[in-house]
N, C-alpha and C positions, 0 to 999 in steps of 0.2 A: 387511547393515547397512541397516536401516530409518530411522535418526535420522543427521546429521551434523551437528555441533557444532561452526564457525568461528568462532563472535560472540570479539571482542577482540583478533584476528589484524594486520595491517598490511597485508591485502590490497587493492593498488590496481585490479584490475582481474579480470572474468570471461571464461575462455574456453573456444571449447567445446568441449576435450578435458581441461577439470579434471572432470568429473564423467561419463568415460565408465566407467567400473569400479564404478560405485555405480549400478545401472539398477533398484535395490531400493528406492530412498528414498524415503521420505511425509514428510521435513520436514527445511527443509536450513536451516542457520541460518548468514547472515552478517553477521547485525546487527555496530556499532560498529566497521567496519573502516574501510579509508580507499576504497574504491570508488567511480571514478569512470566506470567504462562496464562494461559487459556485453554479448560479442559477438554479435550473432544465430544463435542455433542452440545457444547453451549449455546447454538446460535441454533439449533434444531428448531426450539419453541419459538422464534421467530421466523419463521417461511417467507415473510413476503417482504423482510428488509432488503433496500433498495442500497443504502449507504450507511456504513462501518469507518469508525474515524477511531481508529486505533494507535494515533500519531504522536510521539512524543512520550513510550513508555520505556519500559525495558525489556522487550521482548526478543529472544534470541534466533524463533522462527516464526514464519508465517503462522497463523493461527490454525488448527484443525477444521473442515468442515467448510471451508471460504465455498468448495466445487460442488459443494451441492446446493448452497443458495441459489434456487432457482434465478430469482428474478434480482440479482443482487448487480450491483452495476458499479458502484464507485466503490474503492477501499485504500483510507489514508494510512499507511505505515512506515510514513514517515519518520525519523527520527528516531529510531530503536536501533537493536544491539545484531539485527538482520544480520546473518554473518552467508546464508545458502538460500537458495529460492527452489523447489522440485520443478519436476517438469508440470507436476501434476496440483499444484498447490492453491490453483485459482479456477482449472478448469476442468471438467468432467471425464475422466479416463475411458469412458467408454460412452463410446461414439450416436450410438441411438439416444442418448440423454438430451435432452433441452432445455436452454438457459440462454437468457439474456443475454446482450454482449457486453464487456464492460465498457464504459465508455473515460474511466480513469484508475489507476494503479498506482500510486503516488510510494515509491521505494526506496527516496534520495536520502542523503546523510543516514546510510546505515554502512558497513563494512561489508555487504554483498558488494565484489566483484561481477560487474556487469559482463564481462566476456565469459565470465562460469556458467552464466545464464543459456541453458539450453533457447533457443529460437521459440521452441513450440509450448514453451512456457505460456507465452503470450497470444495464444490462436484464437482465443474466446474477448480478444479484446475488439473495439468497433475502427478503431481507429489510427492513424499514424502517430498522432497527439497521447495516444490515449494512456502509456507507458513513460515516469517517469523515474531517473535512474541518474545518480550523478553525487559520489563525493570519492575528490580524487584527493589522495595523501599518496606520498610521494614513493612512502613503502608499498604499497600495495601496485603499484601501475609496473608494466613489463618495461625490461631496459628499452628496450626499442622506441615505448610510445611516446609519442609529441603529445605534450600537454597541454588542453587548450587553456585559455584563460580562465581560470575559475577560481570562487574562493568558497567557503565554507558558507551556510545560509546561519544568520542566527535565530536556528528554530526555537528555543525555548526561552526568548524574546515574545511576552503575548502581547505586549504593543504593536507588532507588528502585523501589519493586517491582512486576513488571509485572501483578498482579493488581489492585492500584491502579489502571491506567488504563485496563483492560481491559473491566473487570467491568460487563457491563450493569443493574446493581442500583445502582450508583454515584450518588448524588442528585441528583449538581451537575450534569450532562449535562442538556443543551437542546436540540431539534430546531426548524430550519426545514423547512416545505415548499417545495421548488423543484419548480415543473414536478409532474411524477410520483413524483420520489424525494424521503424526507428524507435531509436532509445531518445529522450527529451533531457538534454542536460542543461544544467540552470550556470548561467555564468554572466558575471556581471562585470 
């Protein structure tokens, strides 16, 4: 088995003997569950997952273990309780290590403040696209900032379809430059 299909499930929690019998998988979906931790070491017995859709739970951080996914590329976590991002959360702390690049990081509608975001957070990513980041509420933005147009996405809308919010052809999508990366904010 290549694919696993959890999105819609009631699951609160990841651990790491759910996924020792599946050490074949390139893309495990548990978007829209109720998830609120994921234990270190869970994604171990998976080595060669490619994409992680862990979008739409309740999770308060980045999940344990994302930086050592070798060959791991896309990760949806979107729509969670994301309140911090490390510097070290996605990519391999020490330098002689080898991994993939990501080619998407999808971080929008969570309460991470995107200026808290160290730059080198994002060094293992492929791309200027490849980083997205974007819900502005009015408490969290600095006095200073001009706010662009944006409004909330309604992620936990599943008629909504995910080629919609995905799609880098998409008009309405705006970039800042921060530092060395652009951040992708969604504004309609």
């Amino acid at each position: 088995m290549t694919e696993l299909n959890l999105d819609y499930n009631k699951i609160i929690k990841v651990e790491i003997e759910d996924f020792i019998r599946y050490k074949n998988l390139l893309r495990l979906r548990l978007g829209f569950n109720q998830i609120k931790s994921v234990e270190n070491g869970s994604f171990v017995t998976i080595p060669n997952v490619r994409e992680i859709h862990l979008d739409n739970n309740r999770l308060k951080k980045v999940p344990p273990g994302l930086s050592s996914l070798r060959y791991l590329q896309v990760v949806f976590l979107h729509g969670n309780k994301i309140s911090s991002v490390g510097v070290n959360d996605f990519c391999p702390s020490r330098p002689g290590i080898k991994k993939n690049l990501y080619t998407g990081i999808s971080l929008f509608a969570n309460p991470v403040k995107y200026w808290d975001i160290q730059p080198a957070t994002f060094r293992c990513v492929s791309g200027r696209r490849g980083v997205q980041l974007g819900n502005f509420r009015n408490s969290q933005l600095p006095a200073d900032f001009q706010k662009p147009n944006t409004c909330e996405l309604p992620l936990s809308d599943p008629s909504l379809p995910e080629t919609d919010i995905y799609s880098p052809q998409r008009p309405s999508r705006s970039t800042v430059q921060y530092d060395d990366v652009v951040l992708r904010m969604i504004s309609f």
